[in-house]
PALO-782582 format. One record per residue (C-alpha): residue number from 1; residue in three letters; y, z, x. Coordinates in steps of 0.05 Angstrom, whole numbers, plus 5000, padded with zeros to 4 digits. Example, Ala and Ser with C-alpha at 12.3 -4.5 7.8 and 13.67 -1.06 7.14 Angstrom:
PALO-782582
<rec><nr>1</nr><rest>ALA</rest><yy>4910</yy><zz>5156</zz><xx>5246</xx></rec>
<rec><nr>2</nr><rest>SER</rest><yy>4979</yy><zz>5143</zz><xx>5273</xx></rec>
end
This chain:
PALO-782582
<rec><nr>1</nr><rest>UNK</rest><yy>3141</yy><zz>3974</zz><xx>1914</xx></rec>
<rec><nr>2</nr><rest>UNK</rest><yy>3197</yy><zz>4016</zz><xx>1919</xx></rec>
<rec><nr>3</nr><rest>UNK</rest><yy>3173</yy><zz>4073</zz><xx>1880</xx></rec>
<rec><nr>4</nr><rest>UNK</rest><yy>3110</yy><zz>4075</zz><xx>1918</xx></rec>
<rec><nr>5</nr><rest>UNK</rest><yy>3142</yy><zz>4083</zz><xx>1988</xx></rec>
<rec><nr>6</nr><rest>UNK</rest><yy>3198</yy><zz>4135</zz><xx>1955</xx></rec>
<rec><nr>7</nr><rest>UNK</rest><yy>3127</yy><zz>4170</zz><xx>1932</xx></rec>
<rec><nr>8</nr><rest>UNK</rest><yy>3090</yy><zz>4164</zz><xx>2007</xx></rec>
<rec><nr>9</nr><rest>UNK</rest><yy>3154</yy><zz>4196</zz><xx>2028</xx></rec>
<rec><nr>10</nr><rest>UNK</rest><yy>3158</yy><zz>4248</zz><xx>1986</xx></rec>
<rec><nr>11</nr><rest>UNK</rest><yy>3085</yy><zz>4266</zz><xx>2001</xx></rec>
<rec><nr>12</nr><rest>UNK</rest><yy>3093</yy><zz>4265</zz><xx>2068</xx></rec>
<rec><nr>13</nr><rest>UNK</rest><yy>3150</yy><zz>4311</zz><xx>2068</xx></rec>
<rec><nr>14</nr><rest>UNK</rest><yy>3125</yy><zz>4368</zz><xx>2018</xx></rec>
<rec><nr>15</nr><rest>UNK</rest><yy>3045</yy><zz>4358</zz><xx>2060</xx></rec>
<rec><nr>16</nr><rest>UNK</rest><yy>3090</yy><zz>4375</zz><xx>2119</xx></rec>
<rec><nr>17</nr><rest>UNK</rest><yy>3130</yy><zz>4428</zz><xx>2099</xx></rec>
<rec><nr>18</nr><rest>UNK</rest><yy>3066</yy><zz>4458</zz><xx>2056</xx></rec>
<rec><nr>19</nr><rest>UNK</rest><yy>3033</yy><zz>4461</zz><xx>2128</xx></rec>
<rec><nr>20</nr><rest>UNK</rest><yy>3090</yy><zz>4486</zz><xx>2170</xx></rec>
<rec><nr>21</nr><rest>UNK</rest><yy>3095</yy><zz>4546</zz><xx>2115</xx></rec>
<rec><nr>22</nr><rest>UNK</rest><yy>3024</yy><zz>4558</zz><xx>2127</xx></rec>
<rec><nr>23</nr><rest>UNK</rest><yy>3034</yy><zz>4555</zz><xx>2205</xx></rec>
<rec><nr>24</nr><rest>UNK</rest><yy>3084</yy><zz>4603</zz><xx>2203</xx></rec>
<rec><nr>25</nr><rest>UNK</rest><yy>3047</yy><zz>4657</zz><xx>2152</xx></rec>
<rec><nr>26</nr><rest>UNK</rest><yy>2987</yy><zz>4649</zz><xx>2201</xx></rec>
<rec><nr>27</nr><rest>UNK</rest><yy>3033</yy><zz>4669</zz><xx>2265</xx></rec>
<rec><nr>28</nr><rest>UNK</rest><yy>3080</yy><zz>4721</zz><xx>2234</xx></rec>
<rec><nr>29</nr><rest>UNK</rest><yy>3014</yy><zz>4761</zz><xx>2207</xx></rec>
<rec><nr>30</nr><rest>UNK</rest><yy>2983</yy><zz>4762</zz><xx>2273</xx></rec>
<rec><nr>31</nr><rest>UNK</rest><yy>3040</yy><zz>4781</zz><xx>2311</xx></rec>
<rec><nr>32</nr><rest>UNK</rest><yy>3044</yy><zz>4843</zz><xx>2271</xx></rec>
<rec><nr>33</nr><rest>UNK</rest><yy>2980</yy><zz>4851</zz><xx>2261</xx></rec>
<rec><nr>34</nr><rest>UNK</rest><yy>2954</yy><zz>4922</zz><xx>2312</xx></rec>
<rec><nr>35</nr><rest>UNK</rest><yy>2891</yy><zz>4897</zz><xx>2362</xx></rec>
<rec><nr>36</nr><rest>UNK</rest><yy>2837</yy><zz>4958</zz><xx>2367</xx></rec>
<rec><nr>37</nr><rest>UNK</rest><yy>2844</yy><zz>4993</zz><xx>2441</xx></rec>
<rec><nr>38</nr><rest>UNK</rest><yy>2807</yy><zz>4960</zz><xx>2489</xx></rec>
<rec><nr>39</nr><rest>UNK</rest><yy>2735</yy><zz>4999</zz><xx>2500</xx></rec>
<rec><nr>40</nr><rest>UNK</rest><yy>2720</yy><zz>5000</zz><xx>2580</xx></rec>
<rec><nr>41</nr><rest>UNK</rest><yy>2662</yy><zz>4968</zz><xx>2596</xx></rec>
<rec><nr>42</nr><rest>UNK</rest><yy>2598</yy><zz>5004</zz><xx>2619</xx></rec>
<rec><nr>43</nr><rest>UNK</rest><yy>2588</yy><zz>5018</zz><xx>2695</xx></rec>
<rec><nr>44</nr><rest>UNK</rest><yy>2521</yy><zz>5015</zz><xx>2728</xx></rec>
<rec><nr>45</nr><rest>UNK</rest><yy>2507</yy><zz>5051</zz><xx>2787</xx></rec>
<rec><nr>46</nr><rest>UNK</rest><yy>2497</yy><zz>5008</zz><xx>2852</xx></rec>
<rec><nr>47</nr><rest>UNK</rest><yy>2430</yy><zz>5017</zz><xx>2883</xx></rec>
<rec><nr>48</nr><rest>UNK</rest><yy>2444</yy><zz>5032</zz><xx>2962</xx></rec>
<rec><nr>49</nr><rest>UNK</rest><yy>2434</yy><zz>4963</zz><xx>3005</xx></rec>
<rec><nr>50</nr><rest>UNK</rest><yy>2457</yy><zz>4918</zz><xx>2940</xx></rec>
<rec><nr>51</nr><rest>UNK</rest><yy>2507</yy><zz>4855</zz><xx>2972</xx></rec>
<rec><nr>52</nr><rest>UNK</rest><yy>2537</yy><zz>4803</zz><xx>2928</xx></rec>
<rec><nr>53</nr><rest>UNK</rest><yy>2520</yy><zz>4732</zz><xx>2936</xx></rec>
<rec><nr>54</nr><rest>UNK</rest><yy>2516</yy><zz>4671</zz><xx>2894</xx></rec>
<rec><nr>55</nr><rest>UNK</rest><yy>2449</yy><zz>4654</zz><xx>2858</xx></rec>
<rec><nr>56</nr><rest>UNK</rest><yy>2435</yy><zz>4580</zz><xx>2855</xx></rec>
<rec><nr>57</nr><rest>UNK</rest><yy>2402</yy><zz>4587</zz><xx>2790</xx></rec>
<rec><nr>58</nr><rest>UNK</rest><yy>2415</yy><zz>4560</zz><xx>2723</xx></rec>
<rec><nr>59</nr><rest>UNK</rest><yy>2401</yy><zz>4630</zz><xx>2692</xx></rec>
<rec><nr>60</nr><rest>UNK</rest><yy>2460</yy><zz>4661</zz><xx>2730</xx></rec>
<rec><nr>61</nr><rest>UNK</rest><yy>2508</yy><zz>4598</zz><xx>2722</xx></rec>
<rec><nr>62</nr><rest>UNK</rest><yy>2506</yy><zz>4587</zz><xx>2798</xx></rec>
<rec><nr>63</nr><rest>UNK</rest><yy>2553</yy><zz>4657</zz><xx>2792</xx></rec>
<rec><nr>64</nr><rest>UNK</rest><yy>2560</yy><zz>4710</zz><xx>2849</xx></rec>
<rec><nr>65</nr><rest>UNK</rest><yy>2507</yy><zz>4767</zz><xx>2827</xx></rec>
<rec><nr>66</nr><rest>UNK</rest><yy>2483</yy><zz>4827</zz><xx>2854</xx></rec>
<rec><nr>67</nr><rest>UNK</rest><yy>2431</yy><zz>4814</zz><xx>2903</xx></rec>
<rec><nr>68</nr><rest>UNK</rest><yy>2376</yy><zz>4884</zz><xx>2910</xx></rec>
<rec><nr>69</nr><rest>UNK</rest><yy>2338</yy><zz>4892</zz><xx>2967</xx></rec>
<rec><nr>70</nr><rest>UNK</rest><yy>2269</yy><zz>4894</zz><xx>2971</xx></rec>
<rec><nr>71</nr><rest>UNK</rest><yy>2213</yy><zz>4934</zz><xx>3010</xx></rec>
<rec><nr>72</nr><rest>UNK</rest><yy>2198</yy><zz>4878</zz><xx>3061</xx></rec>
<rec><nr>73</nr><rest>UNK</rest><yy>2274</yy><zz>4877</zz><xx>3071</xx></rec>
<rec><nr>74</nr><rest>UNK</rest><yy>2290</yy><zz>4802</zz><xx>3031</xx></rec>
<rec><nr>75</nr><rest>UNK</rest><yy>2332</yy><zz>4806</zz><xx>2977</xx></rec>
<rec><nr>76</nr><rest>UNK</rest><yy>2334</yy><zz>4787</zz><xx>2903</xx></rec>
<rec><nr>77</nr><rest>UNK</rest><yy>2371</yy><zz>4769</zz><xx>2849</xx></rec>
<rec><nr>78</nr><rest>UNK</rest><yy>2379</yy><zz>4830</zz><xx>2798</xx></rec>
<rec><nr>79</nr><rest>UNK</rest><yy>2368</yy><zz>4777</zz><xx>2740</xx></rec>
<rec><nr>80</nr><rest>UNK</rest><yy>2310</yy><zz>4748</zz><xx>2771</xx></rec>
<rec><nr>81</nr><rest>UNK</rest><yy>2267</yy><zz>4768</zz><xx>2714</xx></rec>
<rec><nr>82</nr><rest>UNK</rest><yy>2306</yy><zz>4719</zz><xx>2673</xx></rec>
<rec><nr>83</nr><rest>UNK</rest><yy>2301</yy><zz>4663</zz><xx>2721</xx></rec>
<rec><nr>84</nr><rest>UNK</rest><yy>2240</yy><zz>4608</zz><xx>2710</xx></rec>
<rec><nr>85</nr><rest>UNK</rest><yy>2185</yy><zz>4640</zz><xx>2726</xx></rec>
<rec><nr>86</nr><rest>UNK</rest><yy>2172</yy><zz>4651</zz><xx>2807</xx></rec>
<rec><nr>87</nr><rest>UNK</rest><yy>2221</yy><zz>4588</zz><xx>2824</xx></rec>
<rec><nr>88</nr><rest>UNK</rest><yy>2276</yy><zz>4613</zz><xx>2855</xx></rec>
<rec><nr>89</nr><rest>UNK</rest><yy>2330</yy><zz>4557</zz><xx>2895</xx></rec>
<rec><nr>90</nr><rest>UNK</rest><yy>2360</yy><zz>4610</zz><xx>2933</xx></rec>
<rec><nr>91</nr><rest>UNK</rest><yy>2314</yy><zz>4624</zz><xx>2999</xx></rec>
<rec><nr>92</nr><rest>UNK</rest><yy>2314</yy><zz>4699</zz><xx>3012</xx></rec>
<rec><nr>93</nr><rest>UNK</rest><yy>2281</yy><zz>4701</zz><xx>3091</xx></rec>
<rec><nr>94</nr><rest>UNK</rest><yy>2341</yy><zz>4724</zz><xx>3129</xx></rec>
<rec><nr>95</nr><rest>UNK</rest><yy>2390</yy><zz>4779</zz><xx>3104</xx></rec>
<rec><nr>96</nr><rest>UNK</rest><yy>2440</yy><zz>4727</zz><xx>3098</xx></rec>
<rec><nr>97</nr><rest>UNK</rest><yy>2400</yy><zz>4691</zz><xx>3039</xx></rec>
<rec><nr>98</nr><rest>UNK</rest><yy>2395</yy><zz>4634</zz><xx>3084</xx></rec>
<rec><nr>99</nr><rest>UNK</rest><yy>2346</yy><zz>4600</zz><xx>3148</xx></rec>
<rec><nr>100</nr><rest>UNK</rest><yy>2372</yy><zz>4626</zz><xx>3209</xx></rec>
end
């Protein structure tokens, strides 16, 4: 009975120290380790008229997005075309995106 606790033990202790050697390899080679420069992202130009408001769609995550206007002066979501299909839960009759 004895030798089996005296053996638990000992496992315990050399699984624990095996794992804090492998914790610390893992940290001290990625504090060292050089990241690549960060690459700035890529700009679009904004059409004239575009606002920001937030799309109540599940395609846009319910996320502020850049509303562009249209002809018959409404405005729409610029990731409309990956919305479902002509459903859109935003209403778009006032400038405001909302009934007056």
């Amino acid at each position: 009975m004895t030798r089996d606790l005296i053996t638990i033990a000992l496992g315990l202790g050399v699984g624990c120290w095996f794992i804090a050697l492998l914790k610390l390899a893992r940290t001290a080679g990625a504090r060292h380790a050089q990241h690549p420069a960060a690459r700035p992202g890529s700009f679009r130009p904004v059409v004239e008229g575009t606002v920001w408001r937030p799309c109540h769609d599940t395609a846009c995550g319910h996320m502020t997005t850049r509303w562009l206007p249209g002809p018959d002066g409404t405005y729409r979501c610029e990731r409309a075309a990956g919305h479902r299909g002509a459903v859109h839960l935003t209403r778009t009759t006032t400038e405001e995106g909302r009934d007056a």
